[in-house]
N, C-alpha and C positions, 0 to 999 in steps of 0.2 A: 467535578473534581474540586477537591477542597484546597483554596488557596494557601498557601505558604513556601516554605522554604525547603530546598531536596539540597542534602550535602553527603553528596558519596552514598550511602546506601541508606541514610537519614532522613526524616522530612521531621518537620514542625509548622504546625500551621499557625497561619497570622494571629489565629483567637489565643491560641497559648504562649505566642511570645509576647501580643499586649497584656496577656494576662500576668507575664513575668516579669514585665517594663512596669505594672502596676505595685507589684509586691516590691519589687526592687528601688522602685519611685519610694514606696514606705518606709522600705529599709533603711534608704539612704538621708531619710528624712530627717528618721530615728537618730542616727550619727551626726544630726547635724549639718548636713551637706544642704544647703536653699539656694536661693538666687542669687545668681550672680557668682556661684560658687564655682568648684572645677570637679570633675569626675574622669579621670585618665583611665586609656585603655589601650593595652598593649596586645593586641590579640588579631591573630590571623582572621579572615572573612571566615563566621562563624554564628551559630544563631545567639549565639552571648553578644554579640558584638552591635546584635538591628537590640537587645535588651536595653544593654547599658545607655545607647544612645537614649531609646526613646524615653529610659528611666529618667535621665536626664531633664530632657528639654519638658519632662512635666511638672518637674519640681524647678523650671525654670536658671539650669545651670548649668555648664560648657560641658561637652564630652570632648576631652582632649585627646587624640588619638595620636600615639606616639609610631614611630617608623622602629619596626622589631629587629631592622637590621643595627639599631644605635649601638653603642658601646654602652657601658655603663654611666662613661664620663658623660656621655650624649642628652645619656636620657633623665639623669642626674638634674642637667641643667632645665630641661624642660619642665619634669616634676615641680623642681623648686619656683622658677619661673611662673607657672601655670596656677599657683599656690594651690591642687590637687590633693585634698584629703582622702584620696581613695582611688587606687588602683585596682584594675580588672585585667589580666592576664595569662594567656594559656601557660602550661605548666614547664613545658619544655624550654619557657622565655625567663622563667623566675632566677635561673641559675645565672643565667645570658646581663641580667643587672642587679645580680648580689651586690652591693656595698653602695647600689646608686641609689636604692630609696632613702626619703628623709626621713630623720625619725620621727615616729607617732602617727605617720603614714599607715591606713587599714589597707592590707594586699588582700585580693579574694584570689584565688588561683581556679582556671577553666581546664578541665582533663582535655589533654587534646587527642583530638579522635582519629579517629583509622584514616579518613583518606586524605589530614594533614599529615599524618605520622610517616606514611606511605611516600607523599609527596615528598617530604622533605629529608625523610629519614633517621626519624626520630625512636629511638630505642624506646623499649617498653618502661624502663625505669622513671625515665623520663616525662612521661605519660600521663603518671601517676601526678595526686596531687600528697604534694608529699608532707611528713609528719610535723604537727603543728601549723599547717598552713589550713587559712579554711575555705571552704568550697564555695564557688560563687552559686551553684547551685540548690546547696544546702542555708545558705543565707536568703534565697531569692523564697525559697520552701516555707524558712520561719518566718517570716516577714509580714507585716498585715498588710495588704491593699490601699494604695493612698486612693484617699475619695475623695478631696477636695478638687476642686477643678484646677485643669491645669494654669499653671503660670506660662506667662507668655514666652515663648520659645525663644533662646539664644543661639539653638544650633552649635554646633562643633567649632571650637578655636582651633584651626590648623596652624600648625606652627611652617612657616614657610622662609625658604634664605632669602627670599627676593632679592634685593639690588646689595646691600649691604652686609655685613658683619652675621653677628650670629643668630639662630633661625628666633624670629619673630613670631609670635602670633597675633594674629588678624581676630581680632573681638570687636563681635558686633553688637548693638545696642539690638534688645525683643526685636522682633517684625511683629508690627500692628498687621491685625485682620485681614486689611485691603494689599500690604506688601503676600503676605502668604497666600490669598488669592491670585495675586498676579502672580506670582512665584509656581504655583499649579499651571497657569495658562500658558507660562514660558517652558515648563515639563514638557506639555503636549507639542508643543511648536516646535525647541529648539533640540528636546532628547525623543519628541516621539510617542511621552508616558501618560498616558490617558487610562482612566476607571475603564477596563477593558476586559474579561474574561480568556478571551483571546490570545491574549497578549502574554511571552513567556521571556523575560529575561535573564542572559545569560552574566553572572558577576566574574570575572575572576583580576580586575585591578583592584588592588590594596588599598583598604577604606583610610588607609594613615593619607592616600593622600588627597584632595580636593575633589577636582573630579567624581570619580569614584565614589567618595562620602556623599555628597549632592545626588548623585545619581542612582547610589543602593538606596540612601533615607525617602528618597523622593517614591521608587517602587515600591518600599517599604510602606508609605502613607498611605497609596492606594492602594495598597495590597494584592499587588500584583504576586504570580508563579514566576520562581524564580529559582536559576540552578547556581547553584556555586561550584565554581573550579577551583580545586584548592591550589593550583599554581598553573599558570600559562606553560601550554605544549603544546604544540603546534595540531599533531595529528588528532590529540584529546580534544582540541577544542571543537574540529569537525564532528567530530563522535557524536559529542555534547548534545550540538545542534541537530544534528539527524537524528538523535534518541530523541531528544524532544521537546523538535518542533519550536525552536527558540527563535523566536521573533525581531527580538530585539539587545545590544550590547554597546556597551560603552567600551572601545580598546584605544591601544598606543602604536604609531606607525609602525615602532621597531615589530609589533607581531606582525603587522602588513609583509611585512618582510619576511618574516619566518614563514609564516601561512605558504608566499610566495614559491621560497625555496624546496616545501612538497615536492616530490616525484609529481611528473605528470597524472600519472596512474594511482595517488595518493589521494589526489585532492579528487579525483573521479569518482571515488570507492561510496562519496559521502555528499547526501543528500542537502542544499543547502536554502533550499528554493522556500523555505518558511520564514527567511531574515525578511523585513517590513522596512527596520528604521537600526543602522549602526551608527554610533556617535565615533568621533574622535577628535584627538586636539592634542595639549598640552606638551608636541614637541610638532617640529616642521617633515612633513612630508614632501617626499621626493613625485613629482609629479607624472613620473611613467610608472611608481608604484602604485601609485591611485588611478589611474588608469588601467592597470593589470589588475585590479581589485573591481574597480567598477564592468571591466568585460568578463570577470569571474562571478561577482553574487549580482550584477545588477545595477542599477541605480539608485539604490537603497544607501549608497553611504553618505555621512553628512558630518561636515565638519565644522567646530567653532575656532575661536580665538578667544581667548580672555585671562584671568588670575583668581587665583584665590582673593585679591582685595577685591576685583569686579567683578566678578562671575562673567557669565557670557557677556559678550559685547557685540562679536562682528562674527557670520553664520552665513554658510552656503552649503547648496547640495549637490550633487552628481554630476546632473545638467552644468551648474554655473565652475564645476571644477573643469572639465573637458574644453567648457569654452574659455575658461580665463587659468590655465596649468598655472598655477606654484602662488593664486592667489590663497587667500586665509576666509576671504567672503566681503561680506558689507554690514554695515553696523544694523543691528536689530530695532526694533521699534523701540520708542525710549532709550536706547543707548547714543551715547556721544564718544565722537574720535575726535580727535585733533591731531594734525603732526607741527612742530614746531620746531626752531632754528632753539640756536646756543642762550637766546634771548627773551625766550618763552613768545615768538610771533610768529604767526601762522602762515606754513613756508606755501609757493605755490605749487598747484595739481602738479603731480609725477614727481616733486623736488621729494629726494631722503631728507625726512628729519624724526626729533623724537617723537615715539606713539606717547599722549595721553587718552587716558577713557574713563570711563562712568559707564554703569552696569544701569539695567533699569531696575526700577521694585528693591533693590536692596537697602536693609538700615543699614548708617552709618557706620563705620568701623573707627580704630585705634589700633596699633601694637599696644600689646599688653607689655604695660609697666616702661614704654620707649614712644610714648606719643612724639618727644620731637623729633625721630625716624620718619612717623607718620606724616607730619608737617613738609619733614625734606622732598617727600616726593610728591607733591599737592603741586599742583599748577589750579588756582580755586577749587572748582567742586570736581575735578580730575586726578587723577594718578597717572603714574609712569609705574613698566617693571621694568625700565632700560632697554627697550628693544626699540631700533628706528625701522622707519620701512616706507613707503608712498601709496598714495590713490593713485588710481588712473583716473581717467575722463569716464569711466561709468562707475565710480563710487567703491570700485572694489581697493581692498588694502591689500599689500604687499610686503612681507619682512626681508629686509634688507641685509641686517644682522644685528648685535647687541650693541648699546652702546656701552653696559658694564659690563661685566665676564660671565656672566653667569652661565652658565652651560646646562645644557638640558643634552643629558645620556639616555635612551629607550623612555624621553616621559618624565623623569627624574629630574629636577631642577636641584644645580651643585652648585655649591658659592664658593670660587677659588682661594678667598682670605681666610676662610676658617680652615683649607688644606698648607695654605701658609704660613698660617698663623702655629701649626701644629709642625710642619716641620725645619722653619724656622729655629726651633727649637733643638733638633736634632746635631749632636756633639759632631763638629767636624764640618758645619754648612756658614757659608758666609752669607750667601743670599738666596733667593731662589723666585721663579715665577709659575704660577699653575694657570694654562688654560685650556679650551677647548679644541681639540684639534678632528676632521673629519673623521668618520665611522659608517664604513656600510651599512652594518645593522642595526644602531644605535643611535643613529643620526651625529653623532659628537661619541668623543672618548676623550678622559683629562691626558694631558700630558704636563710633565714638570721640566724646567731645566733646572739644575742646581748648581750653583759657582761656591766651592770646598774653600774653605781656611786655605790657606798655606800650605803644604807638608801633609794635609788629610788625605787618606784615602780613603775615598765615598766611591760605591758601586751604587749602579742602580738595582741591583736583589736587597741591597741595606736600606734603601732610602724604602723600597715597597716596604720591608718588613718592619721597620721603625714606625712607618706610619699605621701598618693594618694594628697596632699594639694602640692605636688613640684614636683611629678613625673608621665605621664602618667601613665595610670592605669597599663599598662600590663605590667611596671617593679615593680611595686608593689609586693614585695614577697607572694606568699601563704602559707608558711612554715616559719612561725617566732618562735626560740627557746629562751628564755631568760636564759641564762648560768653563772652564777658565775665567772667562770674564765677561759677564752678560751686558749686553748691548743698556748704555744708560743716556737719558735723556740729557742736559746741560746743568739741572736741573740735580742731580743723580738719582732721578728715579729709573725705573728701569723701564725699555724702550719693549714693551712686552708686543705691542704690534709688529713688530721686526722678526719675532721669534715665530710668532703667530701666523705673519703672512703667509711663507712659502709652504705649510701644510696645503690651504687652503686652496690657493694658486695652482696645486699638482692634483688639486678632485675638482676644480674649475668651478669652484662655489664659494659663494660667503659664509654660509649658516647652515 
């Protein structure tokens, strides 16, 4: 069977989309796009999407992969931020950021196809690449073949909120030879992904974020068989797997969940016994649902701990989840943890303090364009993304809860100051706090409280609808309180752990 990519009733195999990464490598050459440069792309998991990356990283320049749920205002800032001479975009997104490209910005636009269109519910008009726009396909077509050898890879700049303000990206200096080598070894180890024939991957998280990017480019490399789901559903994803034979997938608990909620007689129907090796991470798992998981597919599930500044860090499997519930794992070979007090000193075994880490094999990173961000969260050759938690007495680590707000909804990491920051704004609000509050399915969901002017009359339908006009939907709070007078430190800032606690206190959890 010839390896490549199956999308809904689609294949492309790996020879034709290197062969497209190569003209497109040309293309963008042509334009000017080299090292060190930026190549954005706004595009559903798609075979444009393994192009533009690989175009990329062989003319030795960032694929910046923006989140399609942005506003315009959103993705405006990233553009400009990213300094990106060149977007790649399916069609039905083009309209979605009218007035947010910069000018002199070249837009290619990708038709989007039947089983996104279907997915999502995308009119045929929509589809179309429309008049005056030019086709990334028809660019990729005219285009000569770059022959020089590649420049050394920079990989994708994820822009990510991490601890702070507004989303940052994490730019890394080339990986030399021996990091990319070790970087392969850590594929095999920690996702599973080995030069294998065999071996069928299933995609369906969103390459906008970390994860995911690392995990499709990585299968990508090796050329591995790989199906794309154009959007997670629960019942489709079993499908998937029993059609074919899918070994291996990288998901987010919130599907653990869903999966879960199948009829008995649902999850029976479909054959699952070809899964090998599933990753997960990037939000906290509840530990009777990994157990309903692991007596459902197996032993086969495996989960990390880490960030977009450190990649993996800290890694366990089935075995060490059943024996140590609601642990995250133990630091990988070459990785380093540390937990530390308010004073950056190292607290003792079982004491909560803050996680710092270091990834192994990875180059050096910055925020672009915000190095002394980068600076704030360094403890020396360590990072923080604000999460505390403990070791126990056999090396495993345990999250506690954040020390800053960030909230991670289904996998999704939300930074509460840019939802305050936005509706702070809003006519008739005097203050307001956004944080995380418990979620069944989602592990967290934002809630807001908001304290009104004087004499205003703020509902929470105005407060949603005010925000969804300047913030993707999914920071859009579901829990809007209108408060009088919010709880304030001496200080007068506001006393946001007060507000926060008693959610938490009534699901009997911290995080």
């Amino acid at each position: 069977m010839t390896a490549g990519v199956r999308a809904g009733e689609r294949f492309r195999s790996w020879a034709e989309i290197q062969a497209n990464a190569a003209r497109a490598a040309g293309g963008l050459g042509a334009l000017g796009v080299g090292e060190n440069g930026s190549v954005a792309l706004m595009l559903r998991n798609d075979f444009a999407t393994f192009e533009v990356n690989m175009a990329a990283s062989q003319i030795g320049a960032y694929a910046v992969p923006i989140n399609w749920h942005f506003t315009p205002e959103e993705a405006n800032y990233i553009l400009r931020d990213s300094g990106a001479g060149v977007l790649v975009a399916h069609t039905d997104l083009l309209a979605q950021i009218a007035g947010g490209v910069p000018e002199g910005m070249k837009v290619f636009a990708v038709p989007t196809p039947d089983e996104i269109a279907a997915a999502y519910g995308v009119p045929p008009e929509k589809r179309r690449v429309p008049t005056g726009a030019e086709a990334w396909d028809g660019f990729v077509a005219a285009s000569s073949p770059r022959t020089a050898p590649p420049r050394p890879s920079r990989g994708s700049m994820i822009y990510t909120s991490g601890t702070t303000g507004r989303p940052k990206g994490v730019r890394r200096q080339p990986s030399t030879p021996e990091q990319q080598a070790a970087g392969a070894q850590e594929a095999a180890l920690f996702w599973g992904l080995k030069p294998d024939p065999e071996i069928v991957v299933l995609m369906n998280g969103p390459m906008y974020h970390s994860a995911p990017a690392v995990y499709g480019m990585a299968s990508a490399r090796l050329g591995l068989h790989m199906v794309l789901q154009p959007r997670f559903e629960a019942e489709d994803m079993l499908r998937l797997i029993a059609a074919h034979g899918v070994t291996h997938m990288h998901i987010v608990p919130t599907m653990f969940v869903r999966l879960l909620r199948l009829p008995a007689e649902v999850r029976a129907r479909y054959d699952v016994s070809s899964l090998g090796f599933v990753s997960h991470g990037a939000a906290p798992c509840a530990p009777a649902v990994k157990r309903q998981m692991i007596e459902w597919w197996g032993p086969v599930i495996n989960e990390y701990y880490g960030a977009t500044e450190t990649g993996v860090v800290v890694w366990h499997g089935s075995e060490e989840a059943l024996r140590k519930p609601g642990t995250v794992g133990r630091p990988v070979p070459g990785g380093v943890l540390r937990i530390v007090d308010e004073e950056g000193r190292d607290v003792e075994q079982g004491e909560v303090g803050e996680i710092y880490l270091r990834g192994p094999h990875l180059s050096e990173f910055t925020y672009n364009n915000d190095d002394a961000k980068r600076r704030e969260i360094a403890l020396g050759e360590l990072v923080t993304v604000g999460d505390v938690g403990y070791v126990d007495a056999d090396g495993y680590l345990f999250l506690c809860d954040r020390k800053r707000d960030m909230i991670i909804s289904g996998g999704v990491n939300i930074y509460p100051a840019e939802i305050e920051g936005a509706l702070i704004q809003m006519p008739g609000v005097r203050d307001c706090a956004v944080f995380g509050i418990p979620d069944e399915e989602f592990g967290e969901q934002i809630c807001a409280h908001v304290e009104p002017i004087s004499g205003a009359a703020l509902d929470a339908a105005g407060v949603r609808a005010y925000l969804a006009e300047h913030l993707a939907r999914y920071k859009v709070p579901r829990v809007v309180e209108i408060t009088a007078a919010l709880p304030r430190e001496d200080s007068g800032k506001i006393f946001k752990r007060k507000l926060r606690a008693p959610y938490w206190e009534k699901a009997g959890r911290s995080i």
